[in-house]
BAZA-255775 format. One line per field, with one value per atom (N, C-alpha, C): residue number from 1; residue in one letter; atom name; x, y, z. Coordinates in nm, 2 decimals, padded with zeros to 4 digits. Layout:
<tiros>
k	[NUM | ...]
r	[A | ...]
a	[CA | ...]
u	[X | ...]
v	[Y | ...]
w	[Z | ...]
</tiros>
This chain:
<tiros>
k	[1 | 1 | 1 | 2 | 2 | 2 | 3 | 3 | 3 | 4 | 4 | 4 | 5 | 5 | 5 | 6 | 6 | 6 | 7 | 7 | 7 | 8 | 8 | 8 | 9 | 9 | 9 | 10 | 10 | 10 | 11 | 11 | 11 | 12 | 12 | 12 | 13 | 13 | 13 | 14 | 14 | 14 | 15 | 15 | 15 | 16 | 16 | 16 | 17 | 17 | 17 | 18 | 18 | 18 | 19 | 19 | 19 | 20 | 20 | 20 | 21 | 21 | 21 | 22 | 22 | 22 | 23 | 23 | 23 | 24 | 24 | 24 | 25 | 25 | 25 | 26 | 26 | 26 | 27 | 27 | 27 | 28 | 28 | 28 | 29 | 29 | 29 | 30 | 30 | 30 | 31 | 31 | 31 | 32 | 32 | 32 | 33 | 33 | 33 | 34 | 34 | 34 | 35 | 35 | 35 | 36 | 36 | 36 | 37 | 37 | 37 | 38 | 38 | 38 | 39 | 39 | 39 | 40 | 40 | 40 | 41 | 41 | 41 | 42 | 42 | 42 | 43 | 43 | 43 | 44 | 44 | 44 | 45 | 45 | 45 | 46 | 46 | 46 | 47 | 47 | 47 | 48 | 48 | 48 | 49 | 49 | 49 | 50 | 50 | 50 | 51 | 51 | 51 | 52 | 52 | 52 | 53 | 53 | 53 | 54 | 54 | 54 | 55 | 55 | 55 | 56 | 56 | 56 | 57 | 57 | 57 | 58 | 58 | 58 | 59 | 59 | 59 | 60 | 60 | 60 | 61 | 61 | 61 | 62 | 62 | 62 | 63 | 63 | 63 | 64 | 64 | 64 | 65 | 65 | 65 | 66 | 66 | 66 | 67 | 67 | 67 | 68 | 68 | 68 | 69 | 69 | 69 | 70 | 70 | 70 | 71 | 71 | 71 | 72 | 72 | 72 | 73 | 73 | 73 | 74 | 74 | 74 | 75 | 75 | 75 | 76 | 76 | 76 | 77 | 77 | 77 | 78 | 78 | 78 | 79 | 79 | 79 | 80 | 80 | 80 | 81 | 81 | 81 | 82 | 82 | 82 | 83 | 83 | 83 | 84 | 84 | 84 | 85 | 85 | 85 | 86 | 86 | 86 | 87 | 87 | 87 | 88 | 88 | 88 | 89 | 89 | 89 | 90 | 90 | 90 | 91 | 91 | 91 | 92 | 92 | 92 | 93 | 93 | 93 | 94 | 94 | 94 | 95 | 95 | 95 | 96 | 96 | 96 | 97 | 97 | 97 | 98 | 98 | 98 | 99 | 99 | 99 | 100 | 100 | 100 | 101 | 101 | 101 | 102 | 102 | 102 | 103 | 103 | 103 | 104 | 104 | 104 | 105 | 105 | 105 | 106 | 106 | 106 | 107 | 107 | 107 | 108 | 108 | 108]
r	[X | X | X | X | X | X | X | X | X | X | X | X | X | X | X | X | X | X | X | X | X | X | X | X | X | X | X | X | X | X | X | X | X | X | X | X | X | X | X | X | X | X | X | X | X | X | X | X | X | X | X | X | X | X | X | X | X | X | X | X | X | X | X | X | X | X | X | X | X | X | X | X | X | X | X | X | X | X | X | X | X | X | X | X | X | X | X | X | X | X | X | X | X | X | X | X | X | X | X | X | X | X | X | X | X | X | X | X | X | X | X | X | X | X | X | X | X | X | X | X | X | X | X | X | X | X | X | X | X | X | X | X | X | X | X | X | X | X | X | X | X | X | X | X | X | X | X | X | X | X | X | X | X | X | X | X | X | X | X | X | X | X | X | X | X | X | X | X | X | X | X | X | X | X | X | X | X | X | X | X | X | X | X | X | X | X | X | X | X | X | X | X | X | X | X | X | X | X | X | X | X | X | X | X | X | X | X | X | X | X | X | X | X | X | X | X | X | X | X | X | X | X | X | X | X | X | X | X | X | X | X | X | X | X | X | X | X | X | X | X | X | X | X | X | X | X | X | X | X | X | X | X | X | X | X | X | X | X | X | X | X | X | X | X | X | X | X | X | X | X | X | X | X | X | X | X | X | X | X | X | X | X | X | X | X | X | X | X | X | X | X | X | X | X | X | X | X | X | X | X | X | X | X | X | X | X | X | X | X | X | X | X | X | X | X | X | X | X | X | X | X | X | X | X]
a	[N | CA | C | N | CA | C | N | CA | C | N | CA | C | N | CA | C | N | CA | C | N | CA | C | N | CA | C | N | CA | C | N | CA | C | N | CA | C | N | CA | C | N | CA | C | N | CA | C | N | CA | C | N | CA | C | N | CA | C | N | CA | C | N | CA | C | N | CA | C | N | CA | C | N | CA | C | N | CA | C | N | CA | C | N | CA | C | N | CA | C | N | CA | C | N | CA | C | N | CA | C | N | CA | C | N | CA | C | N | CA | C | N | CA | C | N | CA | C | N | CA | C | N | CA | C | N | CA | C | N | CA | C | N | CA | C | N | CA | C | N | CA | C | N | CA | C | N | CA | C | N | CA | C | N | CA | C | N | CA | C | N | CA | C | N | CA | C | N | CA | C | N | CA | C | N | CA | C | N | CA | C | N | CA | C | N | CA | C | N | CA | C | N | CA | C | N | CA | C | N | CA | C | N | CA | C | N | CA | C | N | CA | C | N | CA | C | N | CA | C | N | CA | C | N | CA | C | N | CA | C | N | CA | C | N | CA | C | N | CA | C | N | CA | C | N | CA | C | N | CA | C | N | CA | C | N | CA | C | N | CA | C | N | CA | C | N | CA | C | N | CA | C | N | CA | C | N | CA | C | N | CA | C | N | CA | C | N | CA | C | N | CA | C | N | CA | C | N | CA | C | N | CA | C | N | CA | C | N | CA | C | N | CA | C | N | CA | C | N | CA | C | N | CA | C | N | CA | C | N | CA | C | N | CA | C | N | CA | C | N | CA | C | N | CA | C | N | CA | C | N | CA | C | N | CA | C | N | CA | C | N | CA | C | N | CA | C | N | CA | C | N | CA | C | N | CA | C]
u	[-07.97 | -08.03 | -08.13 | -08.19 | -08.38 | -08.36 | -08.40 | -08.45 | -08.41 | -08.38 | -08.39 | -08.47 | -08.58 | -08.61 | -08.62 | -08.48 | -08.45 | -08.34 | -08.33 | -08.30 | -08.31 | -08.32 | -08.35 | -08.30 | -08.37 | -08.32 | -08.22 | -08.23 | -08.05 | -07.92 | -07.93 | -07.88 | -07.81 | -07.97 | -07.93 | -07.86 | -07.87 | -07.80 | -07.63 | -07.60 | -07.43 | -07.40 | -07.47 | -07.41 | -07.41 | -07.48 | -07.47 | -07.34 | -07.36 | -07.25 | -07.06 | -07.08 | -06.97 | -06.90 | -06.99 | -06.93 | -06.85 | -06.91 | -06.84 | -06.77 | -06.80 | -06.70 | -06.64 | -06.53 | -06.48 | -06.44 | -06.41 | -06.36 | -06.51 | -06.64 | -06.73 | -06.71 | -06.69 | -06.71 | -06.59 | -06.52 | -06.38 | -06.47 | -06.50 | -06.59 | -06.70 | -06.75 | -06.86 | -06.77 | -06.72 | -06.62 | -06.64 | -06.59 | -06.50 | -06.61 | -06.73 | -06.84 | -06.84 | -06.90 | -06.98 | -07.06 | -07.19 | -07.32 | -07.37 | -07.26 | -07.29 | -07.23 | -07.09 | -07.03 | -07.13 | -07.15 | -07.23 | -07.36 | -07.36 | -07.55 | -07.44 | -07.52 | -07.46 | -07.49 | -07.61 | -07.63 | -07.49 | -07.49 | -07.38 | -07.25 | -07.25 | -07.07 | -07.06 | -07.17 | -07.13 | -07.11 | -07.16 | -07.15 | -07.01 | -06.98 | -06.89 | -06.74 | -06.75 | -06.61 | -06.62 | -06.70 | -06.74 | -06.69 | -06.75 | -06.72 | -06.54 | -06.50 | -06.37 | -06.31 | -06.33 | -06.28 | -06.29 | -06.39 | -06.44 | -06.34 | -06.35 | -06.22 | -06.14 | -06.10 | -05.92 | -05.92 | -06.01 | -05.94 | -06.02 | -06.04 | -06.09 | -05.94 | -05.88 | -05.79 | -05.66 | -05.62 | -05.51 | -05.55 | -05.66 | -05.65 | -05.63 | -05.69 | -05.65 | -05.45 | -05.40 | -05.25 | -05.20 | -05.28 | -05.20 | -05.20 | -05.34 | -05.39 | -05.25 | -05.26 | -05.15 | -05.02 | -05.01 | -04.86 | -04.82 | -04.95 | -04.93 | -04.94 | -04.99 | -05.02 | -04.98 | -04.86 | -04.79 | -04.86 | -04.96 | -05.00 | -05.17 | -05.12 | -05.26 | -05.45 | -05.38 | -05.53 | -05.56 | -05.47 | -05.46 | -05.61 | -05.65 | -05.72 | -05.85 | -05.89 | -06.01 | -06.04 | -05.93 | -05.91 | -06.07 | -06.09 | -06.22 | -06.34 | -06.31 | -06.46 | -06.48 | -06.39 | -06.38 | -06.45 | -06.48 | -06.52 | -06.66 | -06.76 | -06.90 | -06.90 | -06.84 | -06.86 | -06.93 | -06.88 | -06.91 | -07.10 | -07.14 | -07.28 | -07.39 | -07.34 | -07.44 | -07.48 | -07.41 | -07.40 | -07.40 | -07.40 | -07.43 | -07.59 | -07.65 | -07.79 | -07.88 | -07.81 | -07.84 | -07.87 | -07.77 | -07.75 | -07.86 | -07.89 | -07.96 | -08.13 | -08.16 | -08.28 | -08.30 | -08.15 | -08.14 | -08.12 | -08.08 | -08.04 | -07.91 | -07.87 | -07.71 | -07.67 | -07.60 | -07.54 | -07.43 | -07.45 | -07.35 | -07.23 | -07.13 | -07.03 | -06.95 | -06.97 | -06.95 | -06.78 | -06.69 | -06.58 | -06.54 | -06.56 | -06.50 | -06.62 | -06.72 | -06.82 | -06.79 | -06.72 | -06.74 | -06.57 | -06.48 | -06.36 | -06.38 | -06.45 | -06.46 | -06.56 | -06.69 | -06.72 | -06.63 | -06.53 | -06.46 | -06.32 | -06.34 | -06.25 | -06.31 | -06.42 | -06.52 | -06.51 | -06.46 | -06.52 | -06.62 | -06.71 | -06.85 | -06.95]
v	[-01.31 | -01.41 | -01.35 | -01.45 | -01.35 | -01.44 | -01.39 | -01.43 | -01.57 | -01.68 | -01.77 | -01.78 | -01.91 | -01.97 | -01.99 | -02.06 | -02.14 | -02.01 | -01.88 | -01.76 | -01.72 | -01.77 | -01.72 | -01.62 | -01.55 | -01.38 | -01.43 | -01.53 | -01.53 | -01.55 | -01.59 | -01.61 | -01.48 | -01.44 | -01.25 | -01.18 | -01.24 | -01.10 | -01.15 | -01.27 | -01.34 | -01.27 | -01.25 | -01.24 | -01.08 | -01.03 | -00.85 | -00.78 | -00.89 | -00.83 | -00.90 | -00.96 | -00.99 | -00.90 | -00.77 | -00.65 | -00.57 | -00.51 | -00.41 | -00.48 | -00.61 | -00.65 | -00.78 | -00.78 | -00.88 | -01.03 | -00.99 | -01.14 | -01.17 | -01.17 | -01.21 | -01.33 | -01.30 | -01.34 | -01.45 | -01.44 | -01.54 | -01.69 | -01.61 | -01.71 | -01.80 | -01.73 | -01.81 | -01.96 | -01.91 | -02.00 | -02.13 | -02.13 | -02.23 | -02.31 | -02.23 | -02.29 | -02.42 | -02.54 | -02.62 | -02.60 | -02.55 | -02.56 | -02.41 | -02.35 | -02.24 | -02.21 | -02.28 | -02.29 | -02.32 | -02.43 | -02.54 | -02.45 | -02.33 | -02.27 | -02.15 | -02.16 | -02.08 | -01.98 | -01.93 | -01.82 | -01.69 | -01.79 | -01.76 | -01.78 | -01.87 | -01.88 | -01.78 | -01.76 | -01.63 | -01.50 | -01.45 | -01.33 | -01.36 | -01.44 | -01.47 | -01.46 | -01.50 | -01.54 | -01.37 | -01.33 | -01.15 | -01.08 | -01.07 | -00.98 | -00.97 | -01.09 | -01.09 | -01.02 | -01.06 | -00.98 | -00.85 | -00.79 | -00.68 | -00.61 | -00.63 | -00.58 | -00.58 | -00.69 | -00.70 | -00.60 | -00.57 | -00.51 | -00.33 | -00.28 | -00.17 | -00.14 | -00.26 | -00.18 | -00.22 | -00.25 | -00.23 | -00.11 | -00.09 | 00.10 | 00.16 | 00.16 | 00.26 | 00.24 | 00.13 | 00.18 | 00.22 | 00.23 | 00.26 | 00.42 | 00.44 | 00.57 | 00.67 | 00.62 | 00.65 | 00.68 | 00.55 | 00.58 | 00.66 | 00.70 | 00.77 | 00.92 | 00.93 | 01.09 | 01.13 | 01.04 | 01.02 | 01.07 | 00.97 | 00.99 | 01.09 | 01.17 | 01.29 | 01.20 | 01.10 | 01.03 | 00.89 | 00.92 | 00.83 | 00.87 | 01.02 | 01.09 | 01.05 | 01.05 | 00.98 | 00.85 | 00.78 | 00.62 | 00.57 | 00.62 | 00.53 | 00.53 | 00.66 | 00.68 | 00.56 | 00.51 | 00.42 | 00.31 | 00.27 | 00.16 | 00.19 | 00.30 | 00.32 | 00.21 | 00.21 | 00.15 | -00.03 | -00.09 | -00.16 | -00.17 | -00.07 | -00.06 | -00.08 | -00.07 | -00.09 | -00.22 | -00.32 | -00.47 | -00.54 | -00.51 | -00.56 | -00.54 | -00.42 | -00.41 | -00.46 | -00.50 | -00.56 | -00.72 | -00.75 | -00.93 | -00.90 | -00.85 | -00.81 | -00.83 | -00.78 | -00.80 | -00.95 | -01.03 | -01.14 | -01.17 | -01.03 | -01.05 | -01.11 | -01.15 | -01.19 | -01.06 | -01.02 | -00.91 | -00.89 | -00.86 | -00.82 | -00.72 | -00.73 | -00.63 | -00.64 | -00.48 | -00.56 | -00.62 | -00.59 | -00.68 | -00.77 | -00.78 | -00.88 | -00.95 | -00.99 | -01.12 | -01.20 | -01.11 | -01.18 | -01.24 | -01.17 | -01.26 | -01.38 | -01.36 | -01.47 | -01.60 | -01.54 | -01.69 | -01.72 | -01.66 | -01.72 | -01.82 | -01.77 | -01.88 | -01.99 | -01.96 | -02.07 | -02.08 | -01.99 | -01.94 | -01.93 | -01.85 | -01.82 | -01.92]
w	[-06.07 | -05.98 | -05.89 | -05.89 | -05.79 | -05.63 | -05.53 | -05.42 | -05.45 | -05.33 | -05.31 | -05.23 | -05.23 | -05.13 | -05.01 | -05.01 | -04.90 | -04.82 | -04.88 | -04.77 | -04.66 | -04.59 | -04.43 | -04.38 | -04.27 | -04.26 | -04.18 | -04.09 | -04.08 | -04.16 | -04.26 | -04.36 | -04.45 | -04.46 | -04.50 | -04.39 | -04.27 | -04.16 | -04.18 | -04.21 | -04.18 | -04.37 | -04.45 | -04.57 | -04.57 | -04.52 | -04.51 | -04.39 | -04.31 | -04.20 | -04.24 | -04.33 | -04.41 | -04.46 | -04.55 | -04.66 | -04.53 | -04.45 | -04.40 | -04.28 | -04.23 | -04.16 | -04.19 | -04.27 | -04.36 | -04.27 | -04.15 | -04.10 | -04.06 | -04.07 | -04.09 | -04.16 | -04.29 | -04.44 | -04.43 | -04.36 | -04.31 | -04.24 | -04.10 | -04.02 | -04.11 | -04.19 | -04.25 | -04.33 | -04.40 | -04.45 | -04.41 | -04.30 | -04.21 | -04.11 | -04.10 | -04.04 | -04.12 | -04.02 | -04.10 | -04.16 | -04.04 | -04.15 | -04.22 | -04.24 | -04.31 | -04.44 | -04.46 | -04.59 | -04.67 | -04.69 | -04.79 | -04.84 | -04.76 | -04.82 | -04.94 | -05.06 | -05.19 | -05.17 | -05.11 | -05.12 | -04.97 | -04.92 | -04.79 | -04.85 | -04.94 | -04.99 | -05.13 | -05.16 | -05.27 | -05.21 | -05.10 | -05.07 | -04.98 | -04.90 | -04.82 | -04.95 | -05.00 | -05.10 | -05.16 | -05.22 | -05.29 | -05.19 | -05.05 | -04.98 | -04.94 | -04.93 | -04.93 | -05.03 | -05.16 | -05.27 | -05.26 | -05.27 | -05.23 | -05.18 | -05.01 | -04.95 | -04.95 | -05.03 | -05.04 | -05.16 | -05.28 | -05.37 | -05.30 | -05.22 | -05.15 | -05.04 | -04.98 | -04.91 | -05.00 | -05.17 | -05.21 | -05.29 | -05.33 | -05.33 | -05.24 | -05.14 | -05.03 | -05.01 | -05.02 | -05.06 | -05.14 | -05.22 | -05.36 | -05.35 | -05.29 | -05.30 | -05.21 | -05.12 | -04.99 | -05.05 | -05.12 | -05.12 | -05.24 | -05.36 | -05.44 | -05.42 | -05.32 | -05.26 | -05.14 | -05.11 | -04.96 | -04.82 | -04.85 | -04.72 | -04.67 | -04.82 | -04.76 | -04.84 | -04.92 | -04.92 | -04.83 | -04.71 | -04.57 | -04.52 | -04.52 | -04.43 | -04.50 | -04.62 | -04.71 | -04.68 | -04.66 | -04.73 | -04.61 | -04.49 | -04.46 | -04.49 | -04.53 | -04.64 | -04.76 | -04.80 | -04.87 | -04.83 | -04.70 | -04.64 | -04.64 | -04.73 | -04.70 | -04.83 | -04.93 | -05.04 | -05.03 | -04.86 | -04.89 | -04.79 | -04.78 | -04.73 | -04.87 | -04.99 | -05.08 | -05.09 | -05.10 | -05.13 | -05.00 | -04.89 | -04.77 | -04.78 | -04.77 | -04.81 | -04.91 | -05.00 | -05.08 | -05.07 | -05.01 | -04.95 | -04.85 | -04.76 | -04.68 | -04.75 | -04.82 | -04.92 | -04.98 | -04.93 | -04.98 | -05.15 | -05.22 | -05.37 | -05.34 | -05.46 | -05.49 | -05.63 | -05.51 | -05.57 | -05.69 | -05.78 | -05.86 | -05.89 | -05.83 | -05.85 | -05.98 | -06.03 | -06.20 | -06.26 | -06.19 | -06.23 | -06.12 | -06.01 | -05.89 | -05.92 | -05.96 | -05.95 | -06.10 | -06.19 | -06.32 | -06.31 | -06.23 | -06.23 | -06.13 | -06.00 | -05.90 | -06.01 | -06.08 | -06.17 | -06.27 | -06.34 | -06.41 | -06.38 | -06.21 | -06.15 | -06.09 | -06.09 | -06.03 | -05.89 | -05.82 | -05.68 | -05.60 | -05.73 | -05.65 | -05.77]
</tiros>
């Protein structure tokens, strides 16, 4: 998917500050006039995924190496700087298995 149009750089700043700060991506939600824009409810609904499946590794990770890949786990959180910048450019980002299960549920 290419640029939209109707993207406004505010638009790009609520969909970028979503990835690395997830209750962003909450707030947008629940907005009125900000749900209904697609290009804001696809990154908003992604970014969620995103993190939720970023911090059940980080437990898994933990609890499979009791504790000593605790000390890693926030480095984990740079991961989501690629695709915030990216939203940011106003693309719609593709993450290759959380965007192809979120359209096959018809989420995004």
């Amino acid at each position: 998917m290419e640029n939209q149009p109707q993207t406004t750089s505010d638009d790009r700043l609520w969909a970028a500050l979503g990835y690395p700060i997830p209750i962003v991506a909450l707030v947008l939600l629940f907005m009125e006039e900000k749900k209904d824009i697609p290009f804001l409810r696809f990154h908003a609904v992604q970014s969620i995924a995103l993190n939720i499946a970023i911090w059940v590794l980080i437990i898994v990770l933990v609890a499979i190496t009791f504790g000593v890949a605790g000390i890693c786990a926030p480095l984990v959180w740079f991961v989501t700087l690629w695709p915030a910048y990216d939203a940011f450019k106003g693309n719609y980002t593709e993450i290759p298995v959380i965007t192809k299960f979120l359209k096959d549920q018809g989420w995004v």
